[in-house]
C-alpha positions as CSV (number, residue, x, y, z in Angstrom):
1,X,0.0,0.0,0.0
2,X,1.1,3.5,-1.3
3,X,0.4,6.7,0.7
4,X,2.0,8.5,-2.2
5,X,1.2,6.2,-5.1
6,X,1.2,7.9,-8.5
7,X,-2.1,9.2,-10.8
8,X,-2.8,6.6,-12.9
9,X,-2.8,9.0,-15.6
10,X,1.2,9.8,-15.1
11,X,3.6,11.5,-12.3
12,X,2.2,13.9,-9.5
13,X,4.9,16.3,-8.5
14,X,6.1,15.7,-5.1
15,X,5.3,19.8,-4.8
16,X,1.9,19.0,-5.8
17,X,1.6,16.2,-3.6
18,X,2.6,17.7,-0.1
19,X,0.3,20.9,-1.3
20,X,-2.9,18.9,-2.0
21,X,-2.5,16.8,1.4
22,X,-1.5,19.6,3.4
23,X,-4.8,21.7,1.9
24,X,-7.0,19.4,2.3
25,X,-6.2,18.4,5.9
26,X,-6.3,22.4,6.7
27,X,-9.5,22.7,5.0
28,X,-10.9,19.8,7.3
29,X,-9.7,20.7,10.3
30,X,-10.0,24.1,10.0
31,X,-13.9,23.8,8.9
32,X,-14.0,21.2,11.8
33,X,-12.0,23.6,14.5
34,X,-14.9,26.8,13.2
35,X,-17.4,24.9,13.7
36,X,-16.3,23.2,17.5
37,X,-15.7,26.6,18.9
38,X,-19.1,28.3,17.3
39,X,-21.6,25.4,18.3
40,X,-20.7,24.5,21.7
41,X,-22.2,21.4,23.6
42,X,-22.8,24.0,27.1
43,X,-25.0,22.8,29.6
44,X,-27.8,21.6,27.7
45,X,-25.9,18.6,26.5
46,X,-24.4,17.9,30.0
47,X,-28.0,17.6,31.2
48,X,-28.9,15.5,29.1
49,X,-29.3,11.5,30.2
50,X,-26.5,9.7,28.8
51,X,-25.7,6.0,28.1
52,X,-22.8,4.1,29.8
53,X,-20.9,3.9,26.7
54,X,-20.4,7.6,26.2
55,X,-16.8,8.5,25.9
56,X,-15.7,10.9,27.7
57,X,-15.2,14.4,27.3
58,X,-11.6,14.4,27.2
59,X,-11.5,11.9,24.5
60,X,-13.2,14.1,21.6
61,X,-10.6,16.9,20.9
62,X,-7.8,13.8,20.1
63,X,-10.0,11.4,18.6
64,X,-11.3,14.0,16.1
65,X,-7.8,16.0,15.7
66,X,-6.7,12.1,14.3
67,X,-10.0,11.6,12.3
68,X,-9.7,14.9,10.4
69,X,-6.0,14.1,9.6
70,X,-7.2,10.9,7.8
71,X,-10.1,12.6,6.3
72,X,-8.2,15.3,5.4
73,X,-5.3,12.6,4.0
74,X,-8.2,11.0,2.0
75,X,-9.4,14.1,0.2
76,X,-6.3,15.1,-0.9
77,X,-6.5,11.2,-2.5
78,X,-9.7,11.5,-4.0
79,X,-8.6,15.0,-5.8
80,X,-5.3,13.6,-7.0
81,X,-6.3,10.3,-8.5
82,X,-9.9,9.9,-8.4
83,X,-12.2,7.4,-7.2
84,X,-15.4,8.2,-4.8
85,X,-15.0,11.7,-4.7
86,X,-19.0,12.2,-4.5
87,X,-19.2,9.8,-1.7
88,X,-16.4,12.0,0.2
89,X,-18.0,15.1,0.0
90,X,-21.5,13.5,0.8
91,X,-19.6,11.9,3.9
92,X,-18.0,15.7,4.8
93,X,-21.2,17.8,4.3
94,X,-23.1,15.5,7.0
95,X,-19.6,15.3,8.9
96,X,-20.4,19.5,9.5
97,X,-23.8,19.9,9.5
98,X,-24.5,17.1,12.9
99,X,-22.9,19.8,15.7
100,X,-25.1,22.6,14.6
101,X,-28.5,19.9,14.5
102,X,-27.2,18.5,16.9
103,X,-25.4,20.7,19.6
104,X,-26.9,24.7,18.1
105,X,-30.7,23.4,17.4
106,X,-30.6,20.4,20.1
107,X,-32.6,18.5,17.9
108,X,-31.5,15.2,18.7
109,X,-33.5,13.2,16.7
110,X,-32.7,15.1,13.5
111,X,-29.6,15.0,14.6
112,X,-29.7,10.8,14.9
113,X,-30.9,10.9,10.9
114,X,-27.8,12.9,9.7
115,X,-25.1,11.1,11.6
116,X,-27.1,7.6,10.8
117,X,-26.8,9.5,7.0
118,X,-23.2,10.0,7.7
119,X,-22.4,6.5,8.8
120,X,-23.9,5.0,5.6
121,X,-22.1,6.8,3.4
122,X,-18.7,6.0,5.3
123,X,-19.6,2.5,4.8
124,X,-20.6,2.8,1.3
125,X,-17.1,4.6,0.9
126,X,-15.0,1.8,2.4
127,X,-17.2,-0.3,0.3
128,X,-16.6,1.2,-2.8
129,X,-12.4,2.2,-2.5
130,X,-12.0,-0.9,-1.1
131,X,-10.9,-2.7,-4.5
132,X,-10.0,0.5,-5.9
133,X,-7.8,2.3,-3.7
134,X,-7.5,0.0,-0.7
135,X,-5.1,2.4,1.4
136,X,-8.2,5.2,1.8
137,X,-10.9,2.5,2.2
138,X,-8.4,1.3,5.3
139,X,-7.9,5.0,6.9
140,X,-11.8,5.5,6.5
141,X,-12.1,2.5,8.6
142,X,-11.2,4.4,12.5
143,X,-13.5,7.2,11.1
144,X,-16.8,4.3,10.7
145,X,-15.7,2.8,14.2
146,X,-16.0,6.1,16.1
147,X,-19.4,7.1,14.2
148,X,-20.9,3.8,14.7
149,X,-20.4,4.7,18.5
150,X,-21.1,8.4,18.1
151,X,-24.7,7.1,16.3
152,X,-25.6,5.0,19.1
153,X,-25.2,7.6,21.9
154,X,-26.9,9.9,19.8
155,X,-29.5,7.2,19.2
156,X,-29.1,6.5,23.2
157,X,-29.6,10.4,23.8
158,X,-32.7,10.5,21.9
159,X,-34.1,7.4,23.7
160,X,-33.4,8.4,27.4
161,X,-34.8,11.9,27.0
């Protein structure tokens, strides 16, 4: 497996390369990091009845620094040689819309239908690279775990409240 493989087409400058993953991992986390310190979780969230599995607090500001990384890392991918490049964006558009339904509105049940969206097309993702380009199917694959468990304490949220 290649993190740098070459277009299929020809040779990607090394210049181009480095520009394309460093953009597109800025664009991510920068998008992600705007939206974080706009829509924040405050007291209505801690209020809220949780489930056991819940992580904790502490645990979200590192698990999503290393999920935009790889998300980021996969754009950059998808824009150099191709592949599901709808499926990313569809993935990324639900990615940033579920903290302002979910956290700004507090519509938890709206916001259980556009992270259950956002798992499905993770899946469908890994699904589709996974022949294709094997090495962004695999970095897609902590991103599915943690919104698997991120969609059942939402679904858990909306349940115990």
């Amino acid at each position: 497996m290649d993190f740098f493989r070459q277009s299929p087409g020809g040779h990607v400058s090394v210049t181009r390369l480095v520009a394309v993953h460093l953009g597109m991992i800025a664009l991510v986390m920068g998008v992600g990091i705007a939206i974080g310190t706009t829509v924040q979780t405050g007291d209505w969230y801690t209020a809220l009845n949780k489930a056991w599995f819940t992580p904790p607090p502490a645990a979200f500001g590192p698990v999503w620094t290393v999920l935009y990384v790889l998300i980021g890392w996969v754009g950059a991918r998808k824009i150099l040689y191709g592949g599901a490049r709808g499926l990313w964006v569809g993935q990324m558009a639900l990615n940033w819309l579920w903290s302002p339904v979910f956290f700004g509105l507090h519509w938890t049940a709206a916001g259980l239908v556009v992270i259950l969206g956002m798992l499905v097309t993770i899946l469908w993702f890994i699904a589709t690279e996974w022949r294709r380009d094997r090495v962004s199917a695999l970095m897609f694959v902590p991103y599915a775990v943690w919104v698997t468990v991120a969609s059942a304490v939402n679904a858990a949220i909306v349940w115990l409240n």
